[in-house]
N, CA, C and O atoms as a Tripos MOL2 file, in Angstrom:
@<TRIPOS>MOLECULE
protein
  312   311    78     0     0
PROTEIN
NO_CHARGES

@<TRIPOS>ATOM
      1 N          96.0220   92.6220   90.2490 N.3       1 UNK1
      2 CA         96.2320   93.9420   89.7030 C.3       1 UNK1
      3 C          95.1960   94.9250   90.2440 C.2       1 UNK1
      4 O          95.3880   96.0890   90.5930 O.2       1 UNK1
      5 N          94.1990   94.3100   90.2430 N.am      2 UNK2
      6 CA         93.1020   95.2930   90.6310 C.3       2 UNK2
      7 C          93.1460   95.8320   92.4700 C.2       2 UNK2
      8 O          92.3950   96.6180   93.0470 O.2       2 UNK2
      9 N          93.8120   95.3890   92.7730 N.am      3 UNK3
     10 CA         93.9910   95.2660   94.5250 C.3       3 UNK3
     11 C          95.1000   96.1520   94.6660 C.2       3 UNK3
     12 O          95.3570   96.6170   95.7760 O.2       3 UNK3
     13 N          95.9980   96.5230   93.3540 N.am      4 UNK4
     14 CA         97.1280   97.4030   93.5330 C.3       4 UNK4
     15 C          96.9000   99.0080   93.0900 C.2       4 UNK4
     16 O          97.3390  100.0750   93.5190 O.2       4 UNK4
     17 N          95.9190   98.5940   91.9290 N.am      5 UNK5
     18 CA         95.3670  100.1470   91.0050 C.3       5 UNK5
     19 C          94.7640  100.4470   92.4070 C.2       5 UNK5
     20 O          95.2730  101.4390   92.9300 O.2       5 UNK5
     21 N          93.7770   99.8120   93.1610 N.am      6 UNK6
     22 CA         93.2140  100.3090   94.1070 C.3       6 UNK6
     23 C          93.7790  101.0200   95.4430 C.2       6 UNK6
     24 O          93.3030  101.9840   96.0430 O.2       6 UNK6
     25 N          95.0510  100.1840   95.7610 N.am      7 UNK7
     26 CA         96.0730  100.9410   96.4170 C.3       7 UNK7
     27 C          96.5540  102.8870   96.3320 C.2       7 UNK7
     28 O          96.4210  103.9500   96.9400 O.2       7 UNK7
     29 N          97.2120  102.2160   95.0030 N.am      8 UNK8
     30 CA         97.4980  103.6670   94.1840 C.3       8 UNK8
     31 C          95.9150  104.5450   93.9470 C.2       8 UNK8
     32 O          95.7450  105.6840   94.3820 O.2       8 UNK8
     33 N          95.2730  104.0780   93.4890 N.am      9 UNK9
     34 CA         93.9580  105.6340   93.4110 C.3       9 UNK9
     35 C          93.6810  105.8740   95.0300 C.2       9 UNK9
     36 O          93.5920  107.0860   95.2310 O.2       9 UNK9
     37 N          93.5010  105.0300   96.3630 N.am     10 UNK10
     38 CA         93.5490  105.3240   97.2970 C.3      10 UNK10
     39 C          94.9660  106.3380   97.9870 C.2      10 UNK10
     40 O          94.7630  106.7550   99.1270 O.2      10 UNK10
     41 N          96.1490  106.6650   97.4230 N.am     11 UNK11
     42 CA         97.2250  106.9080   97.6560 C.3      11 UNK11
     43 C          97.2050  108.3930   96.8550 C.2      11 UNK11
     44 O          97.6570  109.3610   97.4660 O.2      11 UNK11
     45 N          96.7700  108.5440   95.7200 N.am     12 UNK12
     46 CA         96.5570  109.4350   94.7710 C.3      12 UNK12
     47 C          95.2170  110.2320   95.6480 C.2      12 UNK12
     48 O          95.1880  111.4570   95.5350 O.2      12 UNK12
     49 N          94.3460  109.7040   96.3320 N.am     13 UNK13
     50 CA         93.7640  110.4910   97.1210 C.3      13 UNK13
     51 C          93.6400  111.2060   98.2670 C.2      13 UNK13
     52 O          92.7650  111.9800   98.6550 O.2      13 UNK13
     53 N          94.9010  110.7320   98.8650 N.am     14 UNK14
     54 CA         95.8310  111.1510   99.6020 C.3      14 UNK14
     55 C          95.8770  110.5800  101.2750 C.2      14 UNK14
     56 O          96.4320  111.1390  102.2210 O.2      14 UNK14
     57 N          95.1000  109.2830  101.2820 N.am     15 UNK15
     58 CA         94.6320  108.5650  102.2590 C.3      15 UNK15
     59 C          95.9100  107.4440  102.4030 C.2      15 UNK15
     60 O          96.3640  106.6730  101.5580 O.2      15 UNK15
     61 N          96.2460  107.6400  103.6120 N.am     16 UNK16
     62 CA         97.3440  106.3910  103.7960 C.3      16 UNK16
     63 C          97.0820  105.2070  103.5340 C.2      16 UNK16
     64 O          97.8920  104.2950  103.3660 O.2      16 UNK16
     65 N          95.5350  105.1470  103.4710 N.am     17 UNK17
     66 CA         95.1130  103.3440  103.4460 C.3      17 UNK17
     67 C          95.8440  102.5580  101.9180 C.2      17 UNK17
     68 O          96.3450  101.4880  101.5740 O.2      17 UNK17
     69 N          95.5940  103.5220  101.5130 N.am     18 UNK18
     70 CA         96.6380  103.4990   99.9610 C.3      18 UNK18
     71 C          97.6630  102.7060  100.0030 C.2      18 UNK18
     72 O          97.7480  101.6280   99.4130 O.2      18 UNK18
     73 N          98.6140  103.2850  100.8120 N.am     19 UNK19
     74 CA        100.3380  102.4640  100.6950 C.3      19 UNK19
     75 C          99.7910  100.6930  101.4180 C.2      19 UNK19
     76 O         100.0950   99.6030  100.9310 O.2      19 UNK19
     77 N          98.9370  100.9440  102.6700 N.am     20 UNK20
     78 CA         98.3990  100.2020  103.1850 C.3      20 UNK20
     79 C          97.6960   98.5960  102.0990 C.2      20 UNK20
     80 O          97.9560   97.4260  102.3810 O.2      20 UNK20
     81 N          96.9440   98.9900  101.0810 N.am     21 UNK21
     82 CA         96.4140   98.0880  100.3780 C.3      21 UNK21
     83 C          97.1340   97.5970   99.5140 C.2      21 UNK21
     84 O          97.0350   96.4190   99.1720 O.2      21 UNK21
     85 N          98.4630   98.9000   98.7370 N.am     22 UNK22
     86 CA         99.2440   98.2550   97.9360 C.3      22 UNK22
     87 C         100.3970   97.5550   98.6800 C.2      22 UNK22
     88 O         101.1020   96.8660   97.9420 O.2      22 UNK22
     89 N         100.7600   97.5820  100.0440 N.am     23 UNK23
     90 CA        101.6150   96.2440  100.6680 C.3      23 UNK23
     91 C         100.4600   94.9640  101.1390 C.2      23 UNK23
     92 O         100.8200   93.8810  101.6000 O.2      23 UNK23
     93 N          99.6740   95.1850  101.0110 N.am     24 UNK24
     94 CA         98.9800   93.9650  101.0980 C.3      24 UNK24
     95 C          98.8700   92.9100   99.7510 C.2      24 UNK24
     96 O          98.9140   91.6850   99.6410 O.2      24 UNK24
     97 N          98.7170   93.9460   98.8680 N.am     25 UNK25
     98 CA         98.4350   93.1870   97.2070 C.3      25 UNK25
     99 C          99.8610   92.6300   97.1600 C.2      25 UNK25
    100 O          99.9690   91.7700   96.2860 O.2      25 UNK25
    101 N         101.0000   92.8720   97.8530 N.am     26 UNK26
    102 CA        102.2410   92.2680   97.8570 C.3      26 UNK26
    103 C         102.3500   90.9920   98.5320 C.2      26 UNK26
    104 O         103.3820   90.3500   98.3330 O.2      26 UNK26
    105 N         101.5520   90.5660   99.2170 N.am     27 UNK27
    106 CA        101.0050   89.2390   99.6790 C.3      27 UNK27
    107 C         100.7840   88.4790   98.7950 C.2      27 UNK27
    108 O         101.5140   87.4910   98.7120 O.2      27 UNK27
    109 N          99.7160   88.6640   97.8340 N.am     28 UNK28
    110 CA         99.2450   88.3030   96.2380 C.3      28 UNK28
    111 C         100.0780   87.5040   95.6800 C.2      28 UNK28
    112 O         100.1060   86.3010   95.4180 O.2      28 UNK28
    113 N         101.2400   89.0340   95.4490 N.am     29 UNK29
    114 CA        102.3320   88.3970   94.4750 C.3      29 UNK29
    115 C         103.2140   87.4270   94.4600 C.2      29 UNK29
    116 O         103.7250   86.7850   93.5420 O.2      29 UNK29
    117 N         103.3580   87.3990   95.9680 N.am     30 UNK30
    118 CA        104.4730   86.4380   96.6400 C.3      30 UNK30
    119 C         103.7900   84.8840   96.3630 C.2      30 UNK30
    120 O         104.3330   83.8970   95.8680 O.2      30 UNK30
    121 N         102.3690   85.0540   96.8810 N.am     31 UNK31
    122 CA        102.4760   83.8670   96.5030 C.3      31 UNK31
    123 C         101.6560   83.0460   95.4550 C.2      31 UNK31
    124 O         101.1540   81.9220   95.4660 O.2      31 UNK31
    125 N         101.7310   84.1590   94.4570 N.am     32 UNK32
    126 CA        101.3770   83.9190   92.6600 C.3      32 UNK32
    127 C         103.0790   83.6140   92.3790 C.2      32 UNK32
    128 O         103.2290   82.5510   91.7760 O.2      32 UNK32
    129 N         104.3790   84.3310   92.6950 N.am     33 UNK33
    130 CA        105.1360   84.2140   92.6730 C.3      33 UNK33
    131 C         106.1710   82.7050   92.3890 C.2      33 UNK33
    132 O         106.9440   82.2590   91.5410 O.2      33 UNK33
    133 N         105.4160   82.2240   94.0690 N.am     34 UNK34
    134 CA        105.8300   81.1350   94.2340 C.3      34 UNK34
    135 C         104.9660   79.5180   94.0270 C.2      34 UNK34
    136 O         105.3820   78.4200   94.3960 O.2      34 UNK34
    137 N         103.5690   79.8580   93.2680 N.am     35 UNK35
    138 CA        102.7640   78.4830   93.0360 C.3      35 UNK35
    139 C         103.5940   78.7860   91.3450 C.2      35 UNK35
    140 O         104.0110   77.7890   90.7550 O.2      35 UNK35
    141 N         103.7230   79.8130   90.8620 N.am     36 UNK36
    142 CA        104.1510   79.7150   89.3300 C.3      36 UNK36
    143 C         105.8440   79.4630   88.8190 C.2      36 UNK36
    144 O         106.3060   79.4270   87.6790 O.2      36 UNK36
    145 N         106.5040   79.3150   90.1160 N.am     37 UNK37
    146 CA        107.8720   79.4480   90.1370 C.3      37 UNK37
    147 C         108.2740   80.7490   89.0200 C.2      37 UNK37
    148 O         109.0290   80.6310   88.0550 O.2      37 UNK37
    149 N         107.6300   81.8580   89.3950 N.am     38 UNK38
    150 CA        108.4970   83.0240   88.2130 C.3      38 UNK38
    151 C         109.1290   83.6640   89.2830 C.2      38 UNK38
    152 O         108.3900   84.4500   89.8760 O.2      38 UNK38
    153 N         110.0320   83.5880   89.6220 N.am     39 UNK39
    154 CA        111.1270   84.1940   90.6710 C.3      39 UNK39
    155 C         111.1410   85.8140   90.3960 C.2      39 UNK39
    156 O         111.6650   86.5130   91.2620 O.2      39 UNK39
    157 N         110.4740   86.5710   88.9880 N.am     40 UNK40
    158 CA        111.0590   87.8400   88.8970 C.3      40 UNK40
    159 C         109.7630   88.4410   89.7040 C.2      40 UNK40
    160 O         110.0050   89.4670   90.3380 O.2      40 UNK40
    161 N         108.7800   88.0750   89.7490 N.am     41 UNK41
    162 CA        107.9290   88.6090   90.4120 C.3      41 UNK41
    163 C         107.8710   88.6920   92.1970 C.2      41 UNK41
    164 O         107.1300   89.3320   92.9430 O.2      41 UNK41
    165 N         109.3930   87.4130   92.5680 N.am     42 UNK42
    166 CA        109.2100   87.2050   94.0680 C.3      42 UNK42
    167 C         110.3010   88.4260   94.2410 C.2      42 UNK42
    168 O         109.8840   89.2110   95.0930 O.2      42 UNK42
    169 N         111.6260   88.8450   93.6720 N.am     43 UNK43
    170 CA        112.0750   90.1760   93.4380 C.3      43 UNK43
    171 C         111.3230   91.5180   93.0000 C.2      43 UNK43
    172 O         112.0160   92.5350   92.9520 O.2      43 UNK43
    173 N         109.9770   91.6090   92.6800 N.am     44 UNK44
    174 CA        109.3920   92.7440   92.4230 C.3      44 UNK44
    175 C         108.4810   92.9930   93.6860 C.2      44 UNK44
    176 O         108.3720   94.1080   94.1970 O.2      44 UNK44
    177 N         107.7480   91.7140   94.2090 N.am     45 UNK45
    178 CA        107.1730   91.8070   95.4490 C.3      45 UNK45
    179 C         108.0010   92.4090   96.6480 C.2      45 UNK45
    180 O         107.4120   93.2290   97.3520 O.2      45 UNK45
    181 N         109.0130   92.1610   96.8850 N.am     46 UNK46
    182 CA        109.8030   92.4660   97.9660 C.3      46 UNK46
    183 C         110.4790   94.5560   97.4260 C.2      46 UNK46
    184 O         110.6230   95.4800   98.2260 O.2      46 UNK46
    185 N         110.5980   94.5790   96.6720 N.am     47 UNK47
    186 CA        111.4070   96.0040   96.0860 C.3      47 UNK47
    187 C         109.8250   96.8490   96.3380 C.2      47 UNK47
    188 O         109.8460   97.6890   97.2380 O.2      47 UNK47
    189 N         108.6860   96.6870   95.7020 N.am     48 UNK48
    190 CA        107.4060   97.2150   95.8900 C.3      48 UNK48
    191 C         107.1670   97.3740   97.4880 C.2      48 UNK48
    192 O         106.8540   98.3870   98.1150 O.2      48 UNK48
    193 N         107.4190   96.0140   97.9620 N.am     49 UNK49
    194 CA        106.8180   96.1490   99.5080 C.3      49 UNK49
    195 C         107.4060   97.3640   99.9100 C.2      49 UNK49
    196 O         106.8820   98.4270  100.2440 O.2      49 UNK49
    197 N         109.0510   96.8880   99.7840 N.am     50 UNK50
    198 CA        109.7600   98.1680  100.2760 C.3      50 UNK50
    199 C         109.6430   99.5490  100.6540 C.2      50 UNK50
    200 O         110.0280  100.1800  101.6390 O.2      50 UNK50
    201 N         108.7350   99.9830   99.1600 N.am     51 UNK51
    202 CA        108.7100  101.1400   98.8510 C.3      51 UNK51
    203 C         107.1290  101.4930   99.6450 C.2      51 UNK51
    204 O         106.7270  102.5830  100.0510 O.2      51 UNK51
    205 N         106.6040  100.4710   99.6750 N.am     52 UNK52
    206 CA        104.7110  100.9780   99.9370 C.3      52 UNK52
    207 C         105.2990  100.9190  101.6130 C.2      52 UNK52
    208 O         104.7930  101.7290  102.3900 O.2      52 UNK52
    209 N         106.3010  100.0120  102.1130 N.am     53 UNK53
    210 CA        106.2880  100.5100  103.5080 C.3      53 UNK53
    211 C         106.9150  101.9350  103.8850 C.2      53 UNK53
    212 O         106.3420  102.6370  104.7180 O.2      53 UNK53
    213 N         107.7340  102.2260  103.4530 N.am     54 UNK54
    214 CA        108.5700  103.3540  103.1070 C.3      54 UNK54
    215 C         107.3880  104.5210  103.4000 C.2      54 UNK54
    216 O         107.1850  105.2470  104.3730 O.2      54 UNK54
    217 N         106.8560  104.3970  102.3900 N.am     55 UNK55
    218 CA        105.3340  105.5800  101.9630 C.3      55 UNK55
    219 C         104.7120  105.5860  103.1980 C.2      55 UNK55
    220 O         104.4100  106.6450  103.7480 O.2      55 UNK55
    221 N         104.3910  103.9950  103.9120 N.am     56 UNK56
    222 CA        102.9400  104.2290  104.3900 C.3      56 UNK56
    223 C         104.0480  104.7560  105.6290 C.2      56 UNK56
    224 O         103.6610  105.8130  106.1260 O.2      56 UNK56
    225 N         105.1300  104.3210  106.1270 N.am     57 UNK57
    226 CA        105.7110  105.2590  107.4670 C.3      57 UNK57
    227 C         105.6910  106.4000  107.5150 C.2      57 UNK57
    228 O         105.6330  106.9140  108.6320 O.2      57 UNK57
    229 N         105.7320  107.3050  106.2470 N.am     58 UNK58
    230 CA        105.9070  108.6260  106.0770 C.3      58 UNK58
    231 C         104.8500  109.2320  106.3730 C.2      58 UNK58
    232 O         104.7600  110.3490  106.8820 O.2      58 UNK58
    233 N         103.8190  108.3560  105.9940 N.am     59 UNK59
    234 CA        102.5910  109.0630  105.9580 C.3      59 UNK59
    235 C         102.0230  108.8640  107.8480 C.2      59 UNK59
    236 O         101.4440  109.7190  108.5180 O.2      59 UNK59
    237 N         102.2850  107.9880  108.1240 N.am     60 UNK60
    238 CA        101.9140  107.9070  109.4200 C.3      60 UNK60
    239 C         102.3840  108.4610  110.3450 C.2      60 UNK60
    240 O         101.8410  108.3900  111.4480 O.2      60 UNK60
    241 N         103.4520  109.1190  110.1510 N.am     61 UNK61
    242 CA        104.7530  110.0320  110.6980 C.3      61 UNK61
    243 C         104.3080  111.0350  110.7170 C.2      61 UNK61
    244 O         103.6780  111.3510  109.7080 O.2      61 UNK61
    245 N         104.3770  111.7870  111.5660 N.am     62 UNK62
    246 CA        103.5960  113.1420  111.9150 C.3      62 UNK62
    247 C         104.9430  114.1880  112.0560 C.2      62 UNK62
    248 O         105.6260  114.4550  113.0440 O.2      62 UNK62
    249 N         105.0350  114.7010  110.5300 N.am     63 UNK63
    250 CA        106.2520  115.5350  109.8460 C.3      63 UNK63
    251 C         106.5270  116.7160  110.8980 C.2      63 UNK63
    252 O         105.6220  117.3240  111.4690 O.2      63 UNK63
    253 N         107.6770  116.9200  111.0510 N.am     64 UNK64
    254 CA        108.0680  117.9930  112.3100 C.3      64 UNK64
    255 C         107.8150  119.3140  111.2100 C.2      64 UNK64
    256 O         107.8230  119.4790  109.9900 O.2      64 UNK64
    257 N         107.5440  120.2960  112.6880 N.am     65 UNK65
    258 CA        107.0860  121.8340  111.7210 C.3      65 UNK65
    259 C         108.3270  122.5360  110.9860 C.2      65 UNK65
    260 O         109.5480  122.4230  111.0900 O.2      65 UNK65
    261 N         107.5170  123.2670  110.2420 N.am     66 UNK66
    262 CA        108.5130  124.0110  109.3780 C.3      66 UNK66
    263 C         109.0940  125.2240  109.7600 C.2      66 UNK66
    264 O         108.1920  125.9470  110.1820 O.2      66 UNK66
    265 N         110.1880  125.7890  109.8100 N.am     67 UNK67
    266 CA        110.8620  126.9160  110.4960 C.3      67 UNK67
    267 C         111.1690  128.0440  109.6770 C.2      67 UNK67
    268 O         112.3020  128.3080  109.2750 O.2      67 UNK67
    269 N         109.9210  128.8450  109.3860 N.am     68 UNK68
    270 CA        110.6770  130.0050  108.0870 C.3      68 UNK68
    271 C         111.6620  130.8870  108.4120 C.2      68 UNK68
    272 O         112.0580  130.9990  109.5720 O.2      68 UNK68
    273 N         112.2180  131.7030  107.2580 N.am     69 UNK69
    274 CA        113.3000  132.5940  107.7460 C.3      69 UNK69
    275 C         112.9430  133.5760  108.5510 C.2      69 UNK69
    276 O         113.6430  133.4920  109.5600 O.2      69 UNK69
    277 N         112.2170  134.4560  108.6190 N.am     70 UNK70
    278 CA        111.5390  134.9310  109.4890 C.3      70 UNK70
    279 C         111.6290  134.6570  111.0340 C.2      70 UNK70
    280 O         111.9530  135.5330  111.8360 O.2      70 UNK70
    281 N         111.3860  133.6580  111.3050 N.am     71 UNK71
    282 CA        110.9750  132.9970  112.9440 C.3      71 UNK71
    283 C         112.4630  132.6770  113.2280 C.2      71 UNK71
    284 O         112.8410  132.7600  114.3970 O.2      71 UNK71
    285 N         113.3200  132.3280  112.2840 N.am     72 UNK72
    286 CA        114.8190  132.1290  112.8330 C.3      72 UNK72
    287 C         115.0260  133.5360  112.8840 C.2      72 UNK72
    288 O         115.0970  133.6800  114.1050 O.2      72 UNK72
    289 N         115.1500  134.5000  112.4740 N.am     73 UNK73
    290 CA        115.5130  135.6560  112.8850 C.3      73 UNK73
    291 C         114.8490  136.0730  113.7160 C.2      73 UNK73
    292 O         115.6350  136.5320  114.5450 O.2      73 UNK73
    293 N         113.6120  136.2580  114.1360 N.am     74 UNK74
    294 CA        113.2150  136.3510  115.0610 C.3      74 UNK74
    295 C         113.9170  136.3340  116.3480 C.2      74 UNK74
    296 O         114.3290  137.2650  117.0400 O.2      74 UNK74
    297 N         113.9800  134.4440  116.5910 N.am     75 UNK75
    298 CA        114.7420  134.0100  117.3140 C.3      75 UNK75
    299 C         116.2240  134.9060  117.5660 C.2      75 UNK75
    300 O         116.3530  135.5030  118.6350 O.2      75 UNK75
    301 N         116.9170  134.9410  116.9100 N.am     76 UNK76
    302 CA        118.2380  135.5570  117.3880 C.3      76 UNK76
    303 C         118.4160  136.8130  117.3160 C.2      76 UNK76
    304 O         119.5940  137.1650  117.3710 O.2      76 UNK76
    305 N         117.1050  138.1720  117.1390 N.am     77 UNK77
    306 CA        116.4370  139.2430  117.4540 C.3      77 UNK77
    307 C         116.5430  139.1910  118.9720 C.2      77 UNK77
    308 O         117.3540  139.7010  119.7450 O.2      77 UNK77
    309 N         115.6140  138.5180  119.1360 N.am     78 UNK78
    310 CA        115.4080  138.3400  120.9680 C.3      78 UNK78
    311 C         116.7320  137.3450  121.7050 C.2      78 UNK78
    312 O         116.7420  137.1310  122.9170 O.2      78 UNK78
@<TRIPOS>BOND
     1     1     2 1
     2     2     3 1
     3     3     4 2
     4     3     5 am
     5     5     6 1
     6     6     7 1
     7     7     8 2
     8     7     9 am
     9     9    10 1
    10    10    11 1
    11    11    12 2
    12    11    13 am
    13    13    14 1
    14    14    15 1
    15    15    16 2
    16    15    17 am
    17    17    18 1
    18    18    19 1
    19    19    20 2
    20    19    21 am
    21    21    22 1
    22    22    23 1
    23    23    24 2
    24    23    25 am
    25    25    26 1
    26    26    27 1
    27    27    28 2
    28    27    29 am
    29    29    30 1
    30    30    31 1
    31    31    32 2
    32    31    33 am
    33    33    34 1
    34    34    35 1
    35    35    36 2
    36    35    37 am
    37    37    38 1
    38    38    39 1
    39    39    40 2
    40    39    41 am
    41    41    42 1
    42    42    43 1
    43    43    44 2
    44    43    45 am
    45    45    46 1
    46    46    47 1
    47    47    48 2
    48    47    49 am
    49    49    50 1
    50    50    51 1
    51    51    52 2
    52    51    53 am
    53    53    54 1
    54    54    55 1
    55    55    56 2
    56    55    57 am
    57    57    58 1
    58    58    59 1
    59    59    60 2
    60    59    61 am
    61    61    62 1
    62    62    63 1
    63    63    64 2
    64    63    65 am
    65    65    66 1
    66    66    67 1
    67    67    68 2
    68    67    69 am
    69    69    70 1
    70    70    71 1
    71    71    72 2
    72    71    73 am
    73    73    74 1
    74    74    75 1
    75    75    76 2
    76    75    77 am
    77    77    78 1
    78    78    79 1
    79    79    80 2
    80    79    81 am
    81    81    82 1
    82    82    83 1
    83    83    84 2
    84    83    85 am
    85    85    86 1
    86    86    87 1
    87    87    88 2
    88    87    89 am
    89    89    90 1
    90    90    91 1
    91    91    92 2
    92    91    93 am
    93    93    94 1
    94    94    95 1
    95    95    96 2
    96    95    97 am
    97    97    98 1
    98    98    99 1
    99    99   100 2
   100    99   101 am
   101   101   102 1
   102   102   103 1
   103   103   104 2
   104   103   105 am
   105   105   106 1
   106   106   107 1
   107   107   108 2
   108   107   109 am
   109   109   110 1
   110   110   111 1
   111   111   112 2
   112   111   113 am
   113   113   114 1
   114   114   115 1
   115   115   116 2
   116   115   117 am
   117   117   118 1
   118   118   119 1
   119   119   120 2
   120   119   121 am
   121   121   122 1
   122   122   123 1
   123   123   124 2
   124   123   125 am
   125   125   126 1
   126   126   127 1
   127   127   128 2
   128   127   129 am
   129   129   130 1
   130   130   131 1
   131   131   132 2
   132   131   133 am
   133   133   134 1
   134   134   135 1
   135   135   136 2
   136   135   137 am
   137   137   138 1
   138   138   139 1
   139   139   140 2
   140   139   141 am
   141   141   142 1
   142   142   143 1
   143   143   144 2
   144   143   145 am
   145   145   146 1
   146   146   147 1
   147   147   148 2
   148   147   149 am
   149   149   150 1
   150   150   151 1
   151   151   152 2
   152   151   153 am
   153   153   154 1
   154   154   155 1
   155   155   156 2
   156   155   157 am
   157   157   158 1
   158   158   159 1
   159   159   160 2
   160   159   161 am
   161   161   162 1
   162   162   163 1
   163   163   164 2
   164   163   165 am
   165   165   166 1
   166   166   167 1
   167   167   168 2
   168   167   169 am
   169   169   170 1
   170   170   171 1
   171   171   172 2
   172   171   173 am
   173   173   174 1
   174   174   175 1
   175   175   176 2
   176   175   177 am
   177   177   178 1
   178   178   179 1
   179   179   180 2
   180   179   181 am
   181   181   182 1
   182   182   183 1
   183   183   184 2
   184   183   185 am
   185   185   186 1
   186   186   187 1
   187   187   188 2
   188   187   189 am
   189   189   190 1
   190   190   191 1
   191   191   192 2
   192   191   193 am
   193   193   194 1
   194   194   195 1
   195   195   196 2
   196   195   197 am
   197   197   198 1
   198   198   199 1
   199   199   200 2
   200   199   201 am
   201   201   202 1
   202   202   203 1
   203   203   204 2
   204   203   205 am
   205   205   206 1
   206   206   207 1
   207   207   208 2
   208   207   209 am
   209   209   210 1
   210   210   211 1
   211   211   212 2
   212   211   213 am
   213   213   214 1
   214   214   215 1
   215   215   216 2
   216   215   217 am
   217   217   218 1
   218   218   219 1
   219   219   220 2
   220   219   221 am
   221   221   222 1
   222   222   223 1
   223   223   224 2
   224   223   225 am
   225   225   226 1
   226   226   227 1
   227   227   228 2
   228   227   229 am
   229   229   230 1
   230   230   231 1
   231   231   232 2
   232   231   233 am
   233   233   234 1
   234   234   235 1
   235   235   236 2
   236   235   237 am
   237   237   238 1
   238   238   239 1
   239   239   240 2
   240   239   241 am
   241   241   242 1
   242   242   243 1
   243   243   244 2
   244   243   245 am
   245   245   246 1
   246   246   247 1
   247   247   248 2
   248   247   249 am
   249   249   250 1
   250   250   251 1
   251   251   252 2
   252   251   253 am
   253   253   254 1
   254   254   255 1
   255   255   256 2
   256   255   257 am
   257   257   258 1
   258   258   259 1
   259   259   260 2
   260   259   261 am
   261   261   262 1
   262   262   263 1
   263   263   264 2
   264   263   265 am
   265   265   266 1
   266   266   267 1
   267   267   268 2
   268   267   269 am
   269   269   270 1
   270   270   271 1
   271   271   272 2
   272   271   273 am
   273   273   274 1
   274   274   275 1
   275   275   276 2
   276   275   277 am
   277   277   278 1
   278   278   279 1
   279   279   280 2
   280   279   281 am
   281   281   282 1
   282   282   283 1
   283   283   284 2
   284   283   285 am
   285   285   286 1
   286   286   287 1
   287   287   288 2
   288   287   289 am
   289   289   290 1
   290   290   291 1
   291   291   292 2
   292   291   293 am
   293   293   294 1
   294   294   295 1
   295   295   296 2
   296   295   297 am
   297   297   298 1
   298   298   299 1
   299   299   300 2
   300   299   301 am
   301   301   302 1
   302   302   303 1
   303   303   304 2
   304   303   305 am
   305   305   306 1
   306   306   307 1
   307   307   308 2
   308   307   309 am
   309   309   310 1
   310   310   311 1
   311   311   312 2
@<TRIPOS>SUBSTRUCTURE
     1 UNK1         2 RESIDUE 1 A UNK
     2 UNK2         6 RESIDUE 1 A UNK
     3 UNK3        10 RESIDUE 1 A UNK
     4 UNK4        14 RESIDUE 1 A UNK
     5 UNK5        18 RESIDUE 1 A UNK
     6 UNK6        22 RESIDUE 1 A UNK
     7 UNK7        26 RESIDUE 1 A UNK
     8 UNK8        30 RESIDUE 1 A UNK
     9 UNK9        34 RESIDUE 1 A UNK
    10 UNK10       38 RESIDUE 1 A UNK
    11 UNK11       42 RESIDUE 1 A UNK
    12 UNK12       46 RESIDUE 1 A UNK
    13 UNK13       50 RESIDUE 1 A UNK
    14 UNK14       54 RESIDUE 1 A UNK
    15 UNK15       58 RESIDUE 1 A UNK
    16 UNK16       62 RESIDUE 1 A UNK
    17 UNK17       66 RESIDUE 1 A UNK
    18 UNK18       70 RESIDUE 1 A UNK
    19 UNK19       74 RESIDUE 1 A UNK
    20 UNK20       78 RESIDUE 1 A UNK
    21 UNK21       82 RESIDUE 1 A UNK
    22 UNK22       86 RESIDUE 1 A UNK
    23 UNK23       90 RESIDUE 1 A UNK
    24 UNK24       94 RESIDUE 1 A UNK
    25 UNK25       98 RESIDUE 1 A UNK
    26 UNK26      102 RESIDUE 1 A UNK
    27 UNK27      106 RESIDUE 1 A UNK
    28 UNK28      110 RESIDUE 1 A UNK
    29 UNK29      114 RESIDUE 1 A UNK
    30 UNK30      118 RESIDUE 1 A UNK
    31 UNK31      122 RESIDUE 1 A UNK
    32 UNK32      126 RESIDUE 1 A UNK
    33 UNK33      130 RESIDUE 1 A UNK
    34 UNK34      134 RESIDUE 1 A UNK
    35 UNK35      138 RESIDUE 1 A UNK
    36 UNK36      142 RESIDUE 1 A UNK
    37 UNK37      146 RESIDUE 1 A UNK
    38 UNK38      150 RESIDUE 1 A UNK
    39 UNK39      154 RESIDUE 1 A UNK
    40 UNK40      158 RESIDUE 1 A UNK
    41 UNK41      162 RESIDUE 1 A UNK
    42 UNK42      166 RESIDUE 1 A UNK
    43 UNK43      170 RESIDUE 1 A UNK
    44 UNK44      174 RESIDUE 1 A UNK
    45 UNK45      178 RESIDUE 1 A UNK
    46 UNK46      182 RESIDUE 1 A UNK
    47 UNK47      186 RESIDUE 1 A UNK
    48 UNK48      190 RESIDUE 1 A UNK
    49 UNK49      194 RESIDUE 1 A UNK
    50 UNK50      198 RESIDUE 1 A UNK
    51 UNK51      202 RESIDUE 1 A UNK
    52 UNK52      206 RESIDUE 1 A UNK
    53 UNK53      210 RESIDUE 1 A UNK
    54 UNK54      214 RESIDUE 1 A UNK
    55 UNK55      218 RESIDUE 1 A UNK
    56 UNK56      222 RESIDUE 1 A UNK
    57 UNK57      226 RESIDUE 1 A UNK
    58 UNK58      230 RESIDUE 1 A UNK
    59 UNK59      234 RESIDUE 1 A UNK
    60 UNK60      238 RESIDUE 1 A UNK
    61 UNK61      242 RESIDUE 1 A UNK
    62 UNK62      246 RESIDUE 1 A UNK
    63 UNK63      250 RESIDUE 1 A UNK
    64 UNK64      254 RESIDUE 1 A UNK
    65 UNK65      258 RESIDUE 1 A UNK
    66 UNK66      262 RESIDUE 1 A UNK
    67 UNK67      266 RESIDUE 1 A UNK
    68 UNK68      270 RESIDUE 1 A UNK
    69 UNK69      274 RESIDUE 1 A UNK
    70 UNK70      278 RESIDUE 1 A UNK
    71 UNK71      282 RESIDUE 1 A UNK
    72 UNK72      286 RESIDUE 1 A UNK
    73 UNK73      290 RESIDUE 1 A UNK
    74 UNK74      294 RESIDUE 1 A UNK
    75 UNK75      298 RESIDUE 1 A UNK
    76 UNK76      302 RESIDUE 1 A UNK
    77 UNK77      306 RESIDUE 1 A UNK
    78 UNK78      310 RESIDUE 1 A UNK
């Protein structure tokens, strides 16, 4: 747990390492998962990963610029 809060306050600070630590703590689970046979946690590990990979691509993704109304008119001005 403590490897995931740490994720999230790293993520909440707006540092990618964030999504980064909370797919790692998904390592953890998988295989707390599987020495305890609780199967709901090997379905929460995988839906979490999902999402922290999801995040950390976004964040590593270097977001295309924004086009205000302005600069489109512009554009078809000239």
């Amino acid at each position: 747990m403590a490897v995931g809060v740490t994720g999230l306050w790293l993520a909440g600070k707006r540092s990618w390492t964030g999504w980064a630590v909370g797919l790692a703590a998904q390592v953890l689970w998988l295989a707390y998962s599987l020495v305890t046979e609780q199967w709901g946690f090997l379905v929460s590990c995988f839906v979490y990963g999902a999402v922290y990979i999801r995040n950390l691509r976004a964040w590593l993704r270097p977001a295309p610029p924004v086009t205000t109304a302005s600069e489109v008119t512009a554009r078809v001005d000239h």
